[in-house]
C-alpha positions in Angstrom: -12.2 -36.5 -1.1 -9.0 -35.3 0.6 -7.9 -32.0 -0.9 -4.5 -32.9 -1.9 -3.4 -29.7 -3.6 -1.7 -28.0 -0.8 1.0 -30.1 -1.1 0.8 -30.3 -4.9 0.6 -26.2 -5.5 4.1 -26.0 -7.2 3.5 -28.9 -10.2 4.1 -27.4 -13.6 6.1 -24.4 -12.6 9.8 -23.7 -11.7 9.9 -25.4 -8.5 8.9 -28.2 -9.5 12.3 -28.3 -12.2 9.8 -26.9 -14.9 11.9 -24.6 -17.0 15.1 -25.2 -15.5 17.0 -25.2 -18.8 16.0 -21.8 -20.1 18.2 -18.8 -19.6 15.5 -16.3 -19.2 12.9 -17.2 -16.6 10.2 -15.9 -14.3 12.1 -14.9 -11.0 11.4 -17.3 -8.2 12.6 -17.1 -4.6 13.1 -20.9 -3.2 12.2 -19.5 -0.2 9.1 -18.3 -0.9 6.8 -20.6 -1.8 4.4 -18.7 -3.8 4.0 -19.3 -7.2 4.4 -15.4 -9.1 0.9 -15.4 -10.7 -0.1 -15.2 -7.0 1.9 -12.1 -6.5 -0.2 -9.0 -7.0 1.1 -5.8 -6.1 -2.2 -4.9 -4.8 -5.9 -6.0 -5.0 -9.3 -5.4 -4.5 -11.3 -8.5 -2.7 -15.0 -8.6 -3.4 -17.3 -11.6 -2.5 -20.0 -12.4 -4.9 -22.2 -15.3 -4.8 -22.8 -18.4 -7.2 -25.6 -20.4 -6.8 -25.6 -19.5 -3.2 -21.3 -20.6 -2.8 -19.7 -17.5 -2.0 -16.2 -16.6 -4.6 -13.8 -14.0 -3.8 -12.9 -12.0 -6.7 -9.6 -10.5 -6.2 -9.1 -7.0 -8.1 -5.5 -6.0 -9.3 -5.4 -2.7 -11.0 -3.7 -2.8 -14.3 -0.9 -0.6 -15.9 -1.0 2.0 -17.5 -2.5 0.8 -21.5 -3.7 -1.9 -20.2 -7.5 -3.2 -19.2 -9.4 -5.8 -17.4 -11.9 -6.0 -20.9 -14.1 -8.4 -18.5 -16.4 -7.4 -15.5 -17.0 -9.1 -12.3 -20.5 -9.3 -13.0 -19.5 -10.1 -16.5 -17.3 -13.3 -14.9 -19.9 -14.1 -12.8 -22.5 -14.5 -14.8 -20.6 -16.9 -17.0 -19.9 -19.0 -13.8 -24.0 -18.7 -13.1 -24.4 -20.7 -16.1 -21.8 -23.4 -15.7 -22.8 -26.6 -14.0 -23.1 -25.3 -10.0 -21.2 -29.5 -9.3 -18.2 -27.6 -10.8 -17.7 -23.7 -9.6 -18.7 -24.8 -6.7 -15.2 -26.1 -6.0 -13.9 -22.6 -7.3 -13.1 -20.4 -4.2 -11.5 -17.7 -6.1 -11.3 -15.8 -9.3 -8.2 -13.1 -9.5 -8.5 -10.5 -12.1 -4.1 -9.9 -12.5 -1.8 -7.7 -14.3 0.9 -10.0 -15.6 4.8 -7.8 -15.7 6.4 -7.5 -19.1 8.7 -10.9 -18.7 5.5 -13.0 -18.1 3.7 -11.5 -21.2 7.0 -12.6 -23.0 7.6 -15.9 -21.6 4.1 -17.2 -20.5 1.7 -15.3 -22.1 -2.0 -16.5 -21.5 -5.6 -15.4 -21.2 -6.1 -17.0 -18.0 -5.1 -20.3 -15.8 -6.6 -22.3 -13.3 -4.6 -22.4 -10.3 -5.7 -25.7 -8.5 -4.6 -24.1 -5.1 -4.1 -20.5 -4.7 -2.7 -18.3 -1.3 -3.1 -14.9 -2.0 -2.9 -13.3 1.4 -5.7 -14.5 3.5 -7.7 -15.7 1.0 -7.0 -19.3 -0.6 -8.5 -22.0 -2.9 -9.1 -23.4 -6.0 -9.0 -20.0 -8.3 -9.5 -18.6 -11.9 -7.3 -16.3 -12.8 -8.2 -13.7 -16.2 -5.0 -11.8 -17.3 -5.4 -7.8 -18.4 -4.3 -7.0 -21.8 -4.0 -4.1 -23.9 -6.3 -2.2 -25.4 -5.7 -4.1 -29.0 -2.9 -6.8 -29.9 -1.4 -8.1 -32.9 0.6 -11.3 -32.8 1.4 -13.6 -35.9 1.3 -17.5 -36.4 3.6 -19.6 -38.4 1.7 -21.2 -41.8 2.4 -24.7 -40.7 0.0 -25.7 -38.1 -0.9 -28.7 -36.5 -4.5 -29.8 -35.9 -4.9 -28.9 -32.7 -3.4 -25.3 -33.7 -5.9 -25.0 -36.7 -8.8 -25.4 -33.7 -7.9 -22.6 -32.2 -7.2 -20.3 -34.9 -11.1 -21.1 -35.3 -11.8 -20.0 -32.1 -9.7 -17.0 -32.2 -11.6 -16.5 -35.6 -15.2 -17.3 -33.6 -14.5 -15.1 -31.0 -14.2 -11.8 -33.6 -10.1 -11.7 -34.2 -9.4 -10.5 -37.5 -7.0 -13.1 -38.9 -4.7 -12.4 -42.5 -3.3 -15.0 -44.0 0.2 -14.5 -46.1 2.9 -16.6 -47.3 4.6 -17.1 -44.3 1.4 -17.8 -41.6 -1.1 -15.8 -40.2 -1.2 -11.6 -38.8 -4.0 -11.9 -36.2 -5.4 -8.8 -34.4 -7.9 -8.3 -31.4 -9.6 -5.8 -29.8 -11.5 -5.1 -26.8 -14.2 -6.7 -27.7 -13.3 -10.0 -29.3 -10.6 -10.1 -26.1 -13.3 -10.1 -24.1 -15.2 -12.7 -25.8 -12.3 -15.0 -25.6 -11.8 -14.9 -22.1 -15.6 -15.0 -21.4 -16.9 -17.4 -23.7 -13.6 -19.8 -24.2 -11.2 -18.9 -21.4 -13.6 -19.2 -18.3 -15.0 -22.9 -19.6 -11.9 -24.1 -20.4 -9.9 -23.4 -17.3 -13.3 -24.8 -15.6 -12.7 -28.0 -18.1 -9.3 -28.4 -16.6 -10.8 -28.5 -13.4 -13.4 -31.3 -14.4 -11.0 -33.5 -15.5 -8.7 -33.0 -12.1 -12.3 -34.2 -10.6 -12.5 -37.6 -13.1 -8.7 -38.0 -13.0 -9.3 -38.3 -9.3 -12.3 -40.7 -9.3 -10.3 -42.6 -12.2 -7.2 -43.5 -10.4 -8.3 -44.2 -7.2 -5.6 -43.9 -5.4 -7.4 -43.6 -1.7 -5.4 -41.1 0.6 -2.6 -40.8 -1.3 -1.8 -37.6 -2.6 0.9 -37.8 -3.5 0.5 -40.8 -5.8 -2.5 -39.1 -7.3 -0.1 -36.1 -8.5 2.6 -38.6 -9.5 -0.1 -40.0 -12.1 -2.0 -36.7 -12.7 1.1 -34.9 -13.7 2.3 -37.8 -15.7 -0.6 -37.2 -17.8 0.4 -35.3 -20.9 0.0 -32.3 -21.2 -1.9 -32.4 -24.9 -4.2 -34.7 -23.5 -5.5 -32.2 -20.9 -5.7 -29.4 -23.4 -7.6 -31.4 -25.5 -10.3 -32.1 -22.8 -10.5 -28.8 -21.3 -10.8 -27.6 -25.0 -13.9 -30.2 -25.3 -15.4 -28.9 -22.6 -15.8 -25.1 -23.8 -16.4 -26.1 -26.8 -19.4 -28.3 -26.1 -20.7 -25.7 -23.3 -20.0 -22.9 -25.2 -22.3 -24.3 -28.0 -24.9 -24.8 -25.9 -25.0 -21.8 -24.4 -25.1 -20.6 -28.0 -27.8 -22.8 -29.3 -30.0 -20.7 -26.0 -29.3 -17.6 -26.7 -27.4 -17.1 -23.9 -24.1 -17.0 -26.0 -22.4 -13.7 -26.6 -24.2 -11.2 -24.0 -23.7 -7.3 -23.6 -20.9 -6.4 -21.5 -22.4 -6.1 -17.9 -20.9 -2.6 -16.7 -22.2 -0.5 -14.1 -20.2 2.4 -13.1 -21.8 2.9 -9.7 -21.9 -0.7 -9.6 -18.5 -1.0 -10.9 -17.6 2.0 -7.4 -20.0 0.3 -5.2 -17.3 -2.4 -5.2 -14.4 -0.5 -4.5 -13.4 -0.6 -8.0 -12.1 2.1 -10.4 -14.1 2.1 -13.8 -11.0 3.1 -16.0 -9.7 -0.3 -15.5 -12.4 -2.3 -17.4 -12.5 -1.3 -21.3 -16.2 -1.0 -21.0 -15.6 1.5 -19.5 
């Protein structure tokens, strides 16, 4: 299979027209044709091995208040236990402090990036955003199915979540962050990835790339959340169901310096 995402790398953000319309936006230089969650400041690049394929875990220390609550070791034992036809495709997994205007205007847990050039080092990556120690953010009352899913998860993964009147106060800290981006972030963005792979073999479209991004974009976007969704869940429950669903946090701190890594920038820590 051609690897058609070099050409592709730009679908779903600002050069691609998504966004266009709103007033405050990420900054992007049409000149430069990275996309900003690829723009660390700086980073530490550590190669670790997955079922024998080698991924690059790219470092970024985080600001001041803020933490990486997950571990390389942590990440990659998660990736250990997902199905090896999948991570192998995954060349890179970037540990990022987002600025204050992402957190505002595109805050996640994580994304799949299904081409990545950070520097030298490129490929499919996983990227796991740092957050604050604890967080509070509030949900409107009126949700829709899909919404009330995921205010399970959040309520599976250990956030405390008050109802009121108006919607819902939910608050996190390190510890259910951490499960959320271990136990539901990492298989989801891995679920996105699986269905790139089915969308591929489903639409047959040969050597063209480009056609193949015409249809895969065109799909919406609710329908890819859904699946990726369905994949964590159903691995996530199995993982669960042996035991090997939640695990201690796997820190080190002469592991943690062995790497070239400061310990005060994982909240195990």
């Amino acid at each position: 299979m051609r690897d058609s995402r070099r050409r592709n790398r730009n679908i779903g953000t600002v050069k691609s027209g998504h966004g266009k319309d709103n007033k405050l936006t990420i900054p992007e230089r049409w000149s430069d044709f990275s996309i900003y969650w690829e723009k660390l400041s700086s980073y530490v690049p550590i190669v670790k091995s997955i079922h024998s394929h080698s991924v690059t875990f790219l470092v970024e220390p985080p600001r001041s208040g803020y933490f990486h609550h997950c571990t390389v070791n942590d990440v990659q034992h998660v990736l250990k236990l997902l199905p090896i036809k999948f991570v192998s495709h995954i060349d890179l997994v970037v540990f990022r402090q987002p600025t204050a205007k992402q957190e505002i205007l595109c805050p996640v847990w994580g994304r799949l990036g299904y081409w990545s050039e950070i520097g030298k080092y490129e490929g499919p990556g996983i990227y796991i955003e740092a957050q604050p120690a604890s967080l509070k953010f509030k949900w409107d009352k009126s949700l829709r199915p899909d919404d009330e899913l995921e205010l399970e998860r959040y309520h599976s993964a250990g956030f405390e979540i008050e109802e009121h009147v108006r919607g819902y106060n939910i608050k996190a800290n390190s510890n259910s962050i951490r499960a959320k981006q271990l136990y539901y972030t990492i298989p989801h963005e891995i679920g996105h990835y699986v269905d790139y792979l089915e969308s591929w073999n489903k639409f047959d479209c040969g050597d063209d790339n480009d056609r193949f991004w015409e249809l895969y974009k065109a799909k919406p976007k609710r329908e890819k959340e859904v699946f990726a969704n369905r994949y964590a869940d159903e691995f996530r429950k199995e993982m669960e169901s042996k035991k090997l669903f939640p695990f201690v946090p796997k820190f080190n701190k002469e592991d943690v310096q062995a790497d070239r890594l400061n310990p005060i920038w994982f909240s195990s820590s």
